[in-house]
VOMI-728083 format. One record per residue (C-alpha): residue in three letters; x, y, z. Coordinates in steps of 0.25 Angstrom, whole numbers, padded with zeros to 4 digits, always signed. Example, Ala and Ser with C-alpha at 12.3 -4.5 7.8 and 13.67 -1.06 7.14 Angstrom:
BEGIN
ALA+0049-0018+0031/SER+0055-0004+0029/
***
This chain:
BEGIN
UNK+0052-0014+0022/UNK+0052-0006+0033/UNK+0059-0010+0047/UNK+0067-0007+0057/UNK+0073-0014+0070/UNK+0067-0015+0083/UNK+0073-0006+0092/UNK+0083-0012+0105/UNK+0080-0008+0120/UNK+0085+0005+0125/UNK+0100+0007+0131/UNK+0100+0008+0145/UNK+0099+0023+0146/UNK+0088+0021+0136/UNK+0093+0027+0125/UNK+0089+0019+0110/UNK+0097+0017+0096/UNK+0086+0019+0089/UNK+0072+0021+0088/UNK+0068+0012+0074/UNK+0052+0013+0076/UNK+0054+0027+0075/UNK+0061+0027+0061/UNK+0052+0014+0057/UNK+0037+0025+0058/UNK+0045+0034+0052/UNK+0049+0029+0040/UNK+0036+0021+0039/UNK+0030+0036+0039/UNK+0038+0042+0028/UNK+0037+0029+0018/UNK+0021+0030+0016/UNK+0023+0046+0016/UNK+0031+0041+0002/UNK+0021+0032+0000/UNK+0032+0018+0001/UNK+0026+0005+0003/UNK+0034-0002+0013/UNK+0033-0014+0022/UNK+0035-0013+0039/UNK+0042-0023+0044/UNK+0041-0021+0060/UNK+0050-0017+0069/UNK+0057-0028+0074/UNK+0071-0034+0076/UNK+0077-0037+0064/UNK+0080-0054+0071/UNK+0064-0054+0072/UNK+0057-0064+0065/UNK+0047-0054+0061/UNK+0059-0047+0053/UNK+0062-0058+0046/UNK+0050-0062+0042/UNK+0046-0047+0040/UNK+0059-0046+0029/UNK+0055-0057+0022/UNK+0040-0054+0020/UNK+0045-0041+0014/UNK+0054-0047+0004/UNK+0042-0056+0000/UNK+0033-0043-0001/UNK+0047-0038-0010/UNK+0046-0051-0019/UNK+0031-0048-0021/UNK+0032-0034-0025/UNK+0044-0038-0034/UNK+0036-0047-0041/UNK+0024-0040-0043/UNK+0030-0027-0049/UNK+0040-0036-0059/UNK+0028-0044-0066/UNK+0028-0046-0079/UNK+0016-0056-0084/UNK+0016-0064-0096/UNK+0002-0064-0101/UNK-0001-0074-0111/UNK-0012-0072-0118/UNK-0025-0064-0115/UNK-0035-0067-0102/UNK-0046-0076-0107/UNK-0058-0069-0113/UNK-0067-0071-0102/UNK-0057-0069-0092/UNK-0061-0056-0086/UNK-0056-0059-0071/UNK-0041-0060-0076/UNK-0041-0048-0084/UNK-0029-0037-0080/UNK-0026-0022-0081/UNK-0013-0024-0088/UNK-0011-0009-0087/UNK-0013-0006-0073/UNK-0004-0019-0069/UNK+0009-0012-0075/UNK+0003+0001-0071/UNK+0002-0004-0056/UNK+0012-0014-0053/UNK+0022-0015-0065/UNK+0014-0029-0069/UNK+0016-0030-0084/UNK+0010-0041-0095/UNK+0018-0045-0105/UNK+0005-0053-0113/UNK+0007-0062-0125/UNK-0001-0071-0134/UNK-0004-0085-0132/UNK+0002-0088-0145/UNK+0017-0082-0140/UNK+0017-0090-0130/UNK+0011-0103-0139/UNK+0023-0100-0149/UNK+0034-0101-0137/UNK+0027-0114-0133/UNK+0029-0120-0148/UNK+0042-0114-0147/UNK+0047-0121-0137/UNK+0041-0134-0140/UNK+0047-0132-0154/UNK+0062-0131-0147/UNK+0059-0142-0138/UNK+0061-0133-0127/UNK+0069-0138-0115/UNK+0061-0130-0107/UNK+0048-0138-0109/UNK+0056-0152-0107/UNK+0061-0146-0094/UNK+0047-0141-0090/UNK+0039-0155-0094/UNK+0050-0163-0084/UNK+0045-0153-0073/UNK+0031-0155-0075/UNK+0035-0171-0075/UNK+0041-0170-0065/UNK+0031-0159-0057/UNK+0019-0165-0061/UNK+0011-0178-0066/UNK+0009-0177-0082/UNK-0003-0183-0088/UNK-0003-0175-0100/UNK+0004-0176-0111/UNK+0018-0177-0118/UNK+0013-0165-0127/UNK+0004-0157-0118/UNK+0015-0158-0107/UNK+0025-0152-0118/UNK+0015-0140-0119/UNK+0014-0137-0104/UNK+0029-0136-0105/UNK+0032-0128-0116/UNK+0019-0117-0110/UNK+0026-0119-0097/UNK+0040-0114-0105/UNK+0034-0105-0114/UNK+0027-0097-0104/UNK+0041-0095-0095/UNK+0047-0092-0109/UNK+0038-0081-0109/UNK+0037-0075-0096/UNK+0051-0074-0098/UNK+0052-0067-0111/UNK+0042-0056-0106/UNK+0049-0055-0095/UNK+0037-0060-0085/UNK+0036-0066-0071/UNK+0021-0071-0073/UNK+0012-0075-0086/UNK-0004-0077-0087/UNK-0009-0084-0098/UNK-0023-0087-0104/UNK-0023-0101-0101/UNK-0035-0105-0109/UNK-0041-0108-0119/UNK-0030-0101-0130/UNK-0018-0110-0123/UNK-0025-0123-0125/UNK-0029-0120-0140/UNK-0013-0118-0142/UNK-0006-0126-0135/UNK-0017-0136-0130/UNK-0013-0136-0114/UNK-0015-0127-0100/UNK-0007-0119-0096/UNK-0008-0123-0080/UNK+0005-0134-0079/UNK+0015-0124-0088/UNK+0009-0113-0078/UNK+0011-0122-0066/UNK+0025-0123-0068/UNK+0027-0108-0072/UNK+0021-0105-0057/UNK+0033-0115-0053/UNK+0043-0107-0058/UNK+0038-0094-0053/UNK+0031-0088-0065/UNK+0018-0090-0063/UNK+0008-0090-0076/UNK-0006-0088-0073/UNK-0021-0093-0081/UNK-0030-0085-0088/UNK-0022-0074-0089/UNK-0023-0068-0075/UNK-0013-0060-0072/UNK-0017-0054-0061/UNK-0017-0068-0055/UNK-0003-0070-0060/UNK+0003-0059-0051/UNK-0004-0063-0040/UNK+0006-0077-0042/UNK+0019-0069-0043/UNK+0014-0062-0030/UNK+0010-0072-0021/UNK+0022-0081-0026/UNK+0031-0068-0024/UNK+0026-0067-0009/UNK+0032-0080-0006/UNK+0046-0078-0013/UNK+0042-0088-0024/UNK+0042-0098-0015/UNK+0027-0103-0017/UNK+0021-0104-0030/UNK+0006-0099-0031/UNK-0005-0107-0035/UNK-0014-0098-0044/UNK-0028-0104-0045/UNK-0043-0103-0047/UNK-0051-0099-0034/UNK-0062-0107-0040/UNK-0070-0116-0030/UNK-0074-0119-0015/UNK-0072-0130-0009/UNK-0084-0140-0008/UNK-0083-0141+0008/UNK-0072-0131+0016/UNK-0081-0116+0015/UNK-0069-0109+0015/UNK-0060-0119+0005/UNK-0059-0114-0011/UNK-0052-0122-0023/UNK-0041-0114-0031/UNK-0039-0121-0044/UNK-0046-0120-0057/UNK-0034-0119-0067/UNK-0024-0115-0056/UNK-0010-0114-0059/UNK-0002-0121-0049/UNK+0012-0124-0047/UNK+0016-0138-0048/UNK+0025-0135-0034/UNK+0012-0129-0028/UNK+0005-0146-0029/UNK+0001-0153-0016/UNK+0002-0167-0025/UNK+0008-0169-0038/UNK+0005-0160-0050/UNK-0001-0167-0063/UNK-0004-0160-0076/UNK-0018-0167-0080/UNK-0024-0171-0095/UNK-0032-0159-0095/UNK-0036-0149-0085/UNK-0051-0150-0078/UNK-0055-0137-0085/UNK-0048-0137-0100/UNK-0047-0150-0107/UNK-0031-0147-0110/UNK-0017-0152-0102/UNK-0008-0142-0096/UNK-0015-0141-0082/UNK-0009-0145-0068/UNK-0016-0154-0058/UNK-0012-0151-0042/UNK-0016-0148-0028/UNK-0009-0137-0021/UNK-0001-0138-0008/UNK-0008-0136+0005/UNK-0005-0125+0012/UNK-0007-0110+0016/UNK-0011-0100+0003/UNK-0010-0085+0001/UNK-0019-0082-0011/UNK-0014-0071-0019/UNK-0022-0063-0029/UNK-0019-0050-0035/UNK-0031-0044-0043/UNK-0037-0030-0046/UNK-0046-0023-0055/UNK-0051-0008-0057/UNK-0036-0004-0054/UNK-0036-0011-0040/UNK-0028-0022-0037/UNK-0028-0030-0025/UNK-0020-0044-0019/UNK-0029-0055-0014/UNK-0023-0060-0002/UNK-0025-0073+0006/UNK-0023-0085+0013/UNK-0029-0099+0012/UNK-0027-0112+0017/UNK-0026-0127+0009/UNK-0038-0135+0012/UNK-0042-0149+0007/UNK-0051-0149-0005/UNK-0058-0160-0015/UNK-0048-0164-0026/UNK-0048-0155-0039/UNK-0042-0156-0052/UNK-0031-0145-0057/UNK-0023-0137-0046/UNK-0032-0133-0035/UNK-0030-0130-0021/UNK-0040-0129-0012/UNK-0040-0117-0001/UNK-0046-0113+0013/UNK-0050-0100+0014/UNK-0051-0092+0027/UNK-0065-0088+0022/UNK-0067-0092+0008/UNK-0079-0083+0008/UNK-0071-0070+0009/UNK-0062-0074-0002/UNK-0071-0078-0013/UNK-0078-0066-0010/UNK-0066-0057-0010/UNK-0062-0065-0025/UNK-0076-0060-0029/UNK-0076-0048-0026/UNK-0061-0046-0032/UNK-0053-0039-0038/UNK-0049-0055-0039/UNK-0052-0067-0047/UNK-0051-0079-0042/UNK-0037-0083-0047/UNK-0028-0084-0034/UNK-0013-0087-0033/UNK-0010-0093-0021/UNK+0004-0099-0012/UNK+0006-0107-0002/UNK+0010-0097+0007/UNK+0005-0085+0015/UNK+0009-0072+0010/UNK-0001-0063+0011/UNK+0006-0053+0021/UNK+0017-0051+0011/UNK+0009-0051-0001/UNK+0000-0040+0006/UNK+0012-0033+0010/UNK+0017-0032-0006/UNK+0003-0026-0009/UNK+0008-0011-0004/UNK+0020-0014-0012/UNK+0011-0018-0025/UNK+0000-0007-0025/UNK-0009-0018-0023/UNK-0019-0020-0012/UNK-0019-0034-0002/UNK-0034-0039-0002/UNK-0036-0052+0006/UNK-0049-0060+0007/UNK-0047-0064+0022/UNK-0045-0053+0032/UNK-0033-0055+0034/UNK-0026-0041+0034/UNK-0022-0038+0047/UNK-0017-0052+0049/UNK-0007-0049+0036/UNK-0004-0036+0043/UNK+0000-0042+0057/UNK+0008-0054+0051/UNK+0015-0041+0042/UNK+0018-0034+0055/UNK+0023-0045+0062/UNK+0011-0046+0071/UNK+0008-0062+0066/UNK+0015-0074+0059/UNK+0006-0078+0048/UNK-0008-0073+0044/UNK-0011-0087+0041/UNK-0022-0092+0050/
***
């Protein structure tokens, strides 16, 4: 970060102790000559609100690139045949970013599952009284057991391969093993701070760990399906489908249903998220480009719907179903109750990724970056 203190009045005889402009366009000068990424913060007194809030945005952008360039990402089993929207350059994701895999078969983690349940794992009889306690239960003694033991398992394993993120192919190989979905042992995962994402997107997952990242941990993301319009608001648009949220993300109370509305198994989470402001986050990339979708949307009333879901308004939905199209996305979006797109475009020099937004909003983010406005929300 880059800054330096406004300068005082002149003495009386109009002599100065400093000059800092002068050193501040110099030493701006010389760090793209060696081609060093840095962040401005303008010049201002160092008691100045916008200090402040300039230091902790920075520390934000810090977090974010921390994250990003020390993920390691549990893959559990390969993406679904058909499943070409969620397939990933392994390669060029250590290449680039130092993103590393660490893949394993669904019947390793099967086997820690019947491991633990073997043991009478502690773990799982701590984990079934959360879910008592975060949730309604209409499913089973046994079935509620296995959401457990997946929920342990898979910590179990992220921690053994050292990752801070996991992906897995949700269907249809789980539910011929172990009989449930994966949603509520994922739910609680997000909870904790490592998210697990479905059908083995990991690009998906990173976009998680960023967007929780820009808000210091202090929101968990929804990561949903961008998959309906609303039947009346033009510009409103349903993220559900077989969402993933976290049980702290619910406007009401959480329930785990008999079976999910899709796939006649248990282990799936029923809620609405909170109202409020959303940044949607997505990063994506193809043919060796890699961009971040950045956005903002507001809660809006919608028609009940079964699963997790939250209905969104967009600015102009038009513009962002288009730009989903068009890609390099898919339609998979993580999203917090929060707006952090200045920071999380601010990280993009630090990442080698390029900021795309659906709304043109750019020069907004770059005014609320420089001071010039308070919030780019409208």
């Amino acid at each position: 970060m880059l800054w330096g203190p406004k300068d005082e009045a002149p003495a009386a005889d109009g002599s100065r102790l400093r000059d800092t402009q002068c050193g501040l366009f110099a030493i701006g000068k010389v760090l793209r000559r060696f081609q060093i990424p840095f962040t401005y913060l303008v010049n201002v007194d160092i008691d100045d609100p916008e200090f402040e809030r300039g230091v902790n945005d920075f520390i934000k952008v810090c977090n974010i690139v921390k994250t990003f360039k020390n993920t390691r990402i549990l893959q559990v089993g390969p993406r679904p045949f058909d499943f070409w929207s969620t397939m990933v350059n392994e390669g060029e994701l250590l290449e680039k970013f130092n993103i590393s895999l660490s893949p394993i078969p669904m019947t390793e983690l099967v086997e820690e599952i019947h491991d633990l349940q073997a043991k009478h794992s502690a773990e799982i009889e701590t984990t079934i009284a959360t879910l008592k306690q975060v949730a309604d239960i209409d499913i089973s003694d046994k079935d509620l057991n296995m959401v457990a033991a997946l929920k342990v398992a898979l910590s179990h394993k992220m921690t053994e391969y050292g990752c801070n993120a996991g992906a897995i192919q949700c269907w249809t190989a789980l539910q011929d093993e172990i009989g449930i979905l994966p949603y509520a042992s994922e739910s609680l995962l997000q909870d904790e701070g490592t998210p697990v994402t479905c059908e083995t997107d990991i690009h998906g997952v990173i976009s998680e760990l960023l967007v929780e990242a820009a808000t210091m941990g202090d929101q968990k993301a929804i990561f949903a399906d961008v998959n309906c319009r609303h039947p009346e608001n033009p510009n409103g648009e349903l993220l559900q489908h077989l969402g993933v949220f976290p049980f702290s993300t619910a406007k009401n109370k959480p329930s785990l249903p008999k079976s999910h509305f899709v796939f006649d198994y248990p282990g799936s989470v029923a809620l609405q998220a909170q109202d409020g402001e959303y940044t949607l986050c997505r990063f994506d990339g193809d043919n060796g480009q890699y961009n971040l979708l950045l956005g903002n949307a507001k809660s809006c009333e919608g028609p009940y719907e079964q699963g997790t879901y939250l209905w969104l308004q967009f600015a102009n939905l038009n513009r962002f179903e288009t730009k989903l199209v068009y890609g390099p996305y898919i339609h998979h979006m993580a999203a917090v109750r929060a707006d952090v797109v200045p920071v999380l475009y601010e990280a993009c020099k630090y990442l080698g990724v390029t900021p795309d937004f659906y709304d043109p909003i750019e020069d907004d983010v770059k005014a609320y970056l420089r001071g010039d406005i308070k919030s780019i929300v409208k």
